[in-house]
C-alpha positions as CSV (number, residue, x, y, z in Angstrom):
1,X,-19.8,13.4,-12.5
2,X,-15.8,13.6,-13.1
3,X,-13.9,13.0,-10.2
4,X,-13.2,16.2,-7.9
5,X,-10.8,17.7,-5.3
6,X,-12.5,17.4,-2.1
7,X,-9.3,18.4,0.4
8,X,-6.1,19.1,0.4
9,X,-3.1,18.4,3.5
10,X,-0.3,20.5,4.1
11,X,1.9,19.9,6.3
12,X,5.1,17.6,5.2
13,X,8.1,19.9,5.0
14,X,9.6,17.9,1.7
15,X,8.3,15.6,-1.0
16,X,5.4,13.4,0.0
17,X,6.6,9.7,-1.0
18,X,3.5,7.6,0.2
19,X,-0.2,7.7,1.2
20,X,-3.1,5.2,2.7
21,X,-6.4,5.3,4.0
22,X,-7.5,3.5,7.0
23,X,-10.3,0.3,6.7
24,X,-13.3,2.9,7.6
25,X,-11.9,6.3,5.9
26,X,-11.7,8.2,9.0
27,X,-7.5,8.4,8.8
28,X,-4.8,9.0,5.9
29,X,-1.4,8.1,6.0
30,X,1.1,10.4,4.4
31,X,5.2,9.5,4.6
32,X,7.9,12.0,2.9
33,X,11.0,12.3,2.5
34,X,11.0,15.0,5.9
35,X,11.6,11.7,7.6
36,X,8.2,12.3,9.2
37,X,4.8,10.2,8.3
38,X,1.5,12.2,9.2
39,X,-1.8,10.8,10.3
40,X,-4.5,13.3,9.0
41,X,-8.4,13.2,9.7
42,X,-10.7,12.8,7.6
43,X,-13.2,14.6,9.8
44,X,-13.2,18.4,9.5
45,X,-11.1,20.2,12.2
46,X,-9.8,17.5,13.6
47,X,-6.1,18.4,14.0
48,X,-3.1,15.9,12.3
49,X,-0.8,13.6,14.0
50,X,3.3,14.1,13.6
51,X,5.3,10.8,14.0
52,X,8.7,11.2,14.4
53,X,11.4,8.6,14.6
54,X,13.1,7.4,11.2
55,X,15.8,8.6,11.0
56,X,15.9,8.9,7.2
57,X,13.4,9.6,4.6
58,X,10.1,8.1,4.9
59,X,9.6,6.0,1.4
60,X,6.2,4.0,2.4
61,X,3.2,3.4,4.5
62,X,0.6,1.3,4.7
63,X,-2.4,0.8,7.2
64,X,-2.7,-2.3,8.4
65,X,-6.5,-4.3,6.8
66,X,-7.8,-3.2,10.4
67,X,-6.6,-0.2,10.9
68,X,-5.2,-0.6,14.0
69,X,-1.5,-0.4,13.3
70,X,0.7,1.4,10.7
71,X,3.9,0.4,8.5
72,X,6.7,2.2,7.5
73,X,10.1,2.3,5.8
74,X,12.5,4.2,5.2
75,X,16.2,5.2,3.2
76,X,17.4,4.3,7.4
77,X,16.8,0.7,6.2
78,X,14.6,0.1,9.4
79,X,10.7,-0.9,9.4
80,X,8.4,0.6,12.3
81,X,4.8,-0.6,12.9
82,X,2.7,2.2,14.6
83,X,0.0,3.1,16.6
84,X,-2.0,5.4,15.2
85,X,-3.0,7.5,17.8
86,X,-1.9,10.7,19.8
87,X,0.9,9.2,21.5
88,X,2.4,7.7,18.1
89,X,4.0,4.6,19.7
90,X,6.2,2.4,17.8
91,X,8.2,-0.7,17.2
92,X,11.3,-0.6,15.0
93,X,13.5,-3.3,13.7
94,X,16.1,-3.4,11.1
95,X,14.9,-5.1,8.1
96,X,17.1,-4.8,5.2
97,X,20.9,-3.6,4.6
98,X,19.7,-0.8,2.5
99,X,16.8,1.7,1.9
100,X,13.7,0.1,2.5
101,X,11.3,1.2,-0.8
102,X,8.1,-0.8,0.1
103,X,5.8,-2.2,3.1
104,X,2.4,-4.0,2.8
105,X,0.3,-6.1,4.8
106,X,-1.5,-9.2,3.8
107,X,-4.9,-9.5,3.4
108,X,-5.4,-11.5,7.0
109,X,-3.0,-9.1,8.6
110,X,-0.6,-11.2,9.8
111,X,2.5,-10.7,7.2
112,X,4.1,-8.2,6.4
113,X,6.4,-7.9,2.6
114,X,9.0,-5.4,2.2
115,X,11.3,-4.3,-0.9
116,X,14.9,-3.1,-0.4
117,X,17.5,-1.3,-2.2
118,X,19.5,-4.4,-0.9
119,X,17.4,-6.2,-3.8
120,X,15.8,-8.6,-1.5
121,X,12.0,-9.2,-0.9
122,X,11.4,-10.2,2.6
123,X,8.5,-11.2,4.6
124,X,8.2,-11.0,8.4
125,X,5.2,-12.0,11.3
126,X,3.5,-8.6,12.1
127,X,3.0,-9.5,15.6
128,X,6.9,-9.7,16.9
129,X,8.3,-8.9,13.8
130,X,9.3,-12.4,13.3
131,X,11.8,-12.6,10.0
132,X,10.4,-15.8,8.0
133,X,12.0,-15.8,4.8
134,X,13.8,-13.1,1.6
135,X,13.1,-13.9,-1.7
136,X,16.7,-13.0,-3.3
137,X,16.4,-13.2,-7.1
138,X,16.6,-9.5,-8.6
139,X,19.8,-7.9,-9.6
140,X,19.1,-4.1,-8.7
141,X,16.6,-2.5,-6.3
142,X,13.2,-3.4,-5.3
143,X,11.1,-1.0,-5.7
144,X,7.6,-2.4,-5.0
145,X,6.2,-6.0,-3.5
146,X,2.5,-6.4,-2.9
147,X,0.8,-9.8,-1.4
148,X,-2.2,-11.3,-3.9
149,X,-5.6,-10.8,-2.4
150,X,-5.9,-14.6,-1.2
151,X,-2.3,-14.4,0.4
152,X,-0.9,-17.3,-1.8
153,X,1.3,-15.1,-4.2
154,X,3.7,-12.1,-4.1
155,X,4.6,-9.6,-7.1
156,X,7.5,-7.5,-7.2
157,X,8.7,-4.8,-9.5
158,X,12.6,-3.6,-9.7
159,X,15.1,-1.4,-11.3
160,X,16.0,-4.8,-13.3
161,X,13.3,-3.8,-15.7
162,X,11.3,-6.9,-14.3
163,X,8.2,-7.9,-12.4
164,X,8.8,-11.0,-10.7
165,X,5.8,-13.7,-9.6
166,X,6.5,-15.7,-6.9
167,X,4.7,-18.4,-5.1
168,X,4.9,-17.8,-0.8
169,X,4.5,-21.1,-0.4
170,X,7.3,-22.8,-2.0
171,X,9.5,-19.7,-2.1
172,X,10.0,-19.8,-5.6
173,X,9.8,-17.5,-8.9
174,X,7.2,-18.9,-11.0
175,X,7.3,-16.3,-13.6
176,X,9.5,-13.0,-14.8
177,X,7.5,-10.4,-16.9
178,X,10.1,-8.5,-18.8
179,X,8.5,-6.0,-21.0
180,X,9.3,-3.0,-19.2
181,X,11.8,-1.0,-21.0
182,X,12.9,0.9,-17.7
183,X,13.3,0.8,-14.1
184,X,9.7,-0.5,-12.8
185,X,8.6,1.7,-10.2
186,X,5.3,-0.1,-8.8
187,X,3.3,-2.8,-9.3
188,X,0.1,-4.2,-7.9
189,X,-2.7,-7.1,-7.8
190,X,-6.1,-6.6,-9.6
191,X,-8.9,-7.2,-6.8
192,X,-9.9,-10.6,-8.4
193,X,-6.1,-11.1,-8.0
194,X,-5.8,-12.7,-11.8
195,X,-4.3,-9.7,-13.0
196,X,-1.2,-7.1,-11.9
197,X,0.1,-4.3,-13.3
198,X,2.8,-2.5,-13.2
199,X,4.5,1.6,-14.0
200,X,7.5,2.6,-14.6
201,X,10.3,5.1,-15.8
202,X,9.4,4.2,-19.5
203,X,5.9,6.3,-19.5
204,X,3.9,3.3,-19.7
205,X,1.3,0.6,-17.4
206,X,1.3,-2.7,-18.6
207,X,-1.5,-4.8,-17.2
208,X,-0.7,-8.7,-17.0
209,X,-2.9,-12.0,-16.7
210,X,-1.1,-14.5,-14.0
211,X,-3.1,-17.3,-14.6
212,X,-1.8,-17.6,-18.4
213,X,1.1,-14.7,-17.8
214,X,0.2,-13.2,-21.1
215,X,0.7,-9.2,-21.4
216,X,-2.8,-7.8,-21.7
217,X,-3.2,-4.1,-21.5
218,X,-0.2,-1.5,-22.6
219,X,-1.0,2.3,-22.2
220,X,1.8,4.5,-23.4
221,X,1.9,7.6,-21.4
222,X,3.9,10.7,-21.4
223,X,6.3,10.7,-18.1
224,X,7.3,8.2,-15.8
225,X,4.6,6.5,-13.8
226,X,5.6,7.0,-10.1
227,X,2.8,5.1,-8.7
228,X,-1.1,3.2,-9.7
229,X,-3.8,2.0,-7.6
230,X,-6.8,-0.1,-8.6
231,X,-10.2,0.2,-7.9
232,X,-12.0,-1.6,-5.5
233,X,-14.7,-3.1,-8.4
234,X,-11.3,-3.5,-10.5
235,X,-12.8,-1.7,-13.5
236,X,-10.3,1.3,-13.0
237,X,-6.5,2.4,-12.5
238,X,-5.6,5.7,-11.2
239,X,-1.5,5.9,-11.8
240,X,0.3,9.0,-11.0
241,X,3.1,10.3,-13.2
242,X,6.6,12.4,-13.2
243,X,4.4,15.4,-15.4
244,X,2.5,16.1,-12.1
245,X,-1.3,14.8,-13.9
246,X,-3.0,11.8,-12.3
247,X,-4.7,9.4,-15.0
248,X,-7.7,7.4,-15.2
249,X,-7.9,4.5,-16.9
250,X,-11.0,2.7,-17.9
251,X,-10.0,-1.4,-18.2
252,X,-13.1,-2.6,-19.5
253,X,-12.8,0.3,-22.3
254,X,-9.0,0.0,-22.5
255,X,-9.0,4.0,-22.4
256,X,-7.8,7.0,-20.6
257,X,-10.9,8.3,-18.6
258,X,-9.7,11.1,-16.7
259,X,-6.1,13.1,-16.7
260,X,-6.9,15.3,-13.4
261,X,-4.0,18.5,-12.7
262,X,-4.1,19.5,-9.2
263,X,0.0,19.2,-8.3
264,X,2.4,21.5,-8.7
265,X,5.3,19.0,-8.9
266,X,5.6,15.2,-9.8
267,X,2.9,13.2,-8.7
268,X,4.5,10.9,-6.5
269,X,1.8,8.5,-4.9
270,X,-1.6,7.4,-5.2
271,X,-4.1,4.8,-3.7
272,X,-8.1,4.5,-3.7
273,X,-9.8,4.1,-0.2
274,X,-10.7,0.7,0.2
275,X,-14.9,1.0,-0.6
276,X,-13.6,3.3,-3.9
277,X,-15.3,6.6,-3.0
278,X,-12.1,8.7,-2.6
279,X,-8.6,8.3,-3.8
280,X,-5.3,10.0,-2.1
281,X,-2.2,11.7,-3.9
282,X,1.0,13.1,-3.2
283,X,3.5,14.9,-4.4
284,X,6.9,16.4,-4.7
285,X,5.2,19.7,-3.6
286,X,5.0,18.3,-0.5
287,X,1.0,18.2,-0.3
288,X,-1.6,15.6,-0.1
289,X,-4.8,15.9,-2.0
290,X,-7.7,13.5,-1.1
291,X,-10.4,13.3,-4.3
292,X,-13.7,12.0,-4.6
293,X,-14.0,9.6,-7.2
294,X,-18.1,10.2,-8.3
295,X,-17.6,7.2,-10.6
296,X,-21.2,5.5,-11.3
297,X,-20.8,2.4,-10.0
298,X,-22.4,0.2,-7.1
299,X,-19.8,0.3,-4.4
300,X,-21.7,-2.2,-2.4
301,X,-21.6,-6.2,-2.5
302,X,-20.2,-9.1,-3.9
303,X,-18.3,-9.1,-7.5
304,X,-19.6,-11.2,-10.6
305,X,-17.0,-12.1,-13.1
306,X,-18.0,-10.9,-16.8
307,X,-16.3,-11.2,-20.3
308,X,-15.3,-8.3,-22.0
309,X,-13.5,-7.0,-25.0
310,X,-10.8,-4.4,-23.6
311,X,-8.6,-2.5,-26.2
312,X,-5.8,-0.7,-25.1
313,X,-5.4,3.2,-25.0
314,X,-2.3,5.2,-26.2
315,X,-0.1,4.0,-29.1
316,X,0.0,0.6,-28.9
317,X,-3.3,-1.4,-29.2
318,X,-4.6,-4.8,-29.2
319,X,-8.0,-6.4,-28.4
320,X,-7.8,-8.7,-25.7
321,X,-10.7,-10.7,-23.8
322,X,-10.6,-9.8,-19.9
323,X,-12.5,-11.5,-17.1
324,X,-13.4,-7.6,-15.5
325,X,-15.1,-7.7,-12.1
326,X,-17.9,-5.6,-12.1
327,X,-20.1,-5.1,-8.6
328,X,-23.7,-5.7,-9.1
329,X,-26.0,-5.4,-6.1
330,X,-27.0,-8.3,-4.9
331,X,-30.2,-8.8,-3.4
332,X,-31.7,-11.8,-1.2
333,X,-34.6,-13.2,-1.4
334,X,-36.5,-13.5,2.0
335,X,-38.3,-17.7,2.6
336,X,-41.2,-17.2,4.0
337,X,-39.8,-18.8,6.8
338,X,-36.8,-16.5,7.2
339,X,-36.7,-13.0,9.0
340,X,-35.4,-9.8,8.1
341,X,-32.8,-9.3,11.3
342,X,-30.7,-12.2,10.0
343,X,-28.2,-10.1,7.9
344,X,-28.4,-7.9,10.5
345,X,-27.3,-10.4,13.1
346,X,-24.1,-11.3,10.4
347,X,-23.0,-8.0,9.8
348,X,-23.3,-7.2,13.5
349,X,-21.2,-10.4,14.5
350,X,-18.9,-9.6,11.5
351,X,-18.1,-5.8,12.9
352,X,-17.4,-7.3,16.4
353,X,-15.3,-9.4,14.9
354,X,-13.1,-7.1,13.2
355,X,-13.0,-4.9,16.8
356,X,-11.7,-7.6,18.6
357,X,-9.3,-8.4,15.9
358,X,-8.1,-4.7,15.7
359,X,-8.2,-4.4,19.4
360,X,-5.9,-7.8,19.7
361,X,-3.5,-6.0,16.9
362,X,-3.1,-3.1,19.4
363,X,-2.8,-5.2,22.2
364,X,0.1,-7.2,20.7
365,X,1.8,-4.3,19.5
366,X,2.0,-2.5,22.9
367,X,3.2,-5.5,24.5
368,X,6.4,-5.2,21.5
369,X,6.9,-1.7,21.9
370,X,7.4,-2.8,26.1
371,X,9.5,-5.5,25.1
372,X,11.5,-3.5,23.3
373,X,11.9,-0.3,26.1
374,X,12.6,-3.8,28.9
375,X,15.2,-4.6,26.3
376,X,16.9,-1.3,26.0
377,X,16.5,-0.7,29.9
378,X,18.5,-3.9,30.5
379,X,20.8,-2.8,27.9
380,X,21.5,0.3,29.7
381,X,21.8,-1.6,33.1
382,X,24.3,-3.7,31.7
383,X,26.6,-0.8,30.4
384,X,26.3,0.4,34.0
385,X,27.1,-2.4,35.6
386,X,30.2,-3.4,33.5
387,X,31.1,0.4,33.6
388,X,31.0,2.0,36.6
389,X,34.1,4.0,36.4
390,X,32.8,5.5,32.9
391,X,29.4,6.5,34.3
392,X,31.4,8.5,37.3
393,X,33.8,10.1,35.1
394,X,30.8,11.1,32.8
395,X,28.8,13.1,36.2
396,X,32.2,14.1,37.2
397,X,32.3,15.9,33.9
């Protein structure tokens, strides 16, 4: 089946800049440039959250891998890390000079990158917001950073016309793709984390291999492309574009699959749920439309690297070998000594796991957000204590 509309949002009273699904699919993220981010449910008649508290547009979001907590940032050059429940509490902290383009988690949760028009990349502790280090060499804005799968590397994509490598560890550039010819507006790691690619204001994705930093894939579109998102089984790229389409691309084909009209405006944002079964856009039109991807593929287990020939779609072409992770099912074969309850047992201890984890994520940021109000109430105290007069001429008044 070809992918289909399944819902649609409405709700954000301006253009919708950035959306994210939570871990298990039962939350999206929206942000917009209303200042506002919204929390809708994927459940029917459930109603949407409102958080409220930037003071600027909202530029990105981003569920944290448990889905416990929430980033954003925003043109008020601040970061907040939500709670996404009713109450919509949240720590803020001022990360960057200028307007904050980008937030994402790493894999393990405990880092956090952001991108700035101040045309740093910094990366800060989740739990206390720690600052731990900026990453300082573009010359115009950031517009995108994203963490590799395994943690170990960071990409970023600015109006420099570059996407920059750059190793966390030793803090250094290790390699600067240059091919863009325009600003590049986002960039992202392949699952297997061996490739990235990257959109931009030039109408085209170019898809990179970082092991050998050799150009790959190049599909010449028609408009800018705003934002991309792979797949989970990193066989496909859904990028959304400045003509209001979202595309399709098939890697292991090196083709346009799908061009799928639905907005009324620029398409502005776009990301797959993390099992693959729906994917999320946004748009200048101010609405959020969740699809469902019916590709016919095995969503399931564990990825098996496989060669393939991939030529490239849209005016320029080349034939290029690509290791393409394709999910096969993987099934176990029972000893005779062995019982059936044991992967049972795993994935049992592997979902408590990820509740206490989640749990200790919301723990740690309630404890923040009272630090911060103990702060702010001393803060006021103080004021009051070094001026008294001023408080009595302000109730006099």
């Amino acid at each position: 089946e070809d992918p289909s509309l399944e819902k649609h949002f409405k709700g954000h009273r301006d253009a919708v800049t950035s959306v994210d699904f939570s871990c298990a699919k039962k939350q999206l993220v929206s942000g917009s440039m209303d200042s506002c981010l919204m929390i809708w449910s994927m459940k029917p008649q459930m109603r949407a959250y409102c958080f409220t508290g930037h003071k600027d547009a909202v530029l990105c979001v981003q569920f944290s891998p448990s889905g416990h907590l929430v980033a954003s940032g925003s043109r008020d050059k601040t970061v907040r890390l939500w709670i996404p429940n009713v109450k919509g509490e949240s720590t803020v902290f001022k990360a960057h000079t200028a307007t904050v383009r980008s937030v994402h988690f790493s894999s393990d949760g405990q880092s956090l990158v952001t991108a700035s028009d101040d045309k740093t990349v910094k990366v800060w502790t989740v739990h206390r917001q720690k600052f731990l280090f900026s990453l300082n060499q573009h010359i115009n804005w950031v517009r995108c950073a994203r963490f590799s799968p395994d943690g170990r590397l960071i990409v970023s994509s600015s109006d420099d016309k570059t996407v920059k490598l750059w190793d966390k560890t030793s803090r250094e550039c290790i390699h600067s793709f240059c091919e863009h010819g325009g600003f590049v507006n986002h960039v992202d790691f392949h699952p297997s984390g061996n490739y990235i690619a990257a959109g931009g204001t030039d109408s085209t994705v170019k898809l990179w291999d970082v092991r050998m930093n050799r150009l790959l894939q190049h599909y010449q579109g028609n408009s800018a492309v705003n934002s991309l998102s792979f797949h989970p089984s990193g066989n496909y790229l859904v990028t959304a574009s400045s003509d209001s389409t979202l595309k399709i691309l098939d890697l292991l084909e090196g083709r346009l699959a799908y061009t799928l009209h639905g907005h009324q405006g620029p398409a502005t944002c776009v990301a797959f749920s993390r099992d693959g079964e729906f994917f999320a856009s946004g748009s200048s039109d101010e609405q959020v439309m969740v699809w469902k991807t019916n590709f016919d593929v095995d969503y399931g287990d564990v990825v098996k690297p496989q060669k393939y020939v991939s030529s490239v779609a849209g005016t320029h072409s080349t034939g290029i070998e690509m290791d393409c992770s394709i999910h096969h099912k993987k099934t176990k074969t029972q000893d005779s000594g062995t019982t059936q309850e044991q992967p049972e047992e795993e994935t049992s201890l592997a979902n408590t796991l990820e509740h206490i984890i989640g749990q200790l994520d919301v723990l740690t940021q309630t404890v923040s957000i009272l630090e911060q109000r103990l702060t702010l109430t001393e803060d006021k105290l103080k004021e009051c204590l070094e001026n008294p007069q001023k408080i009595i001429q302000n109730k006099t008044n």
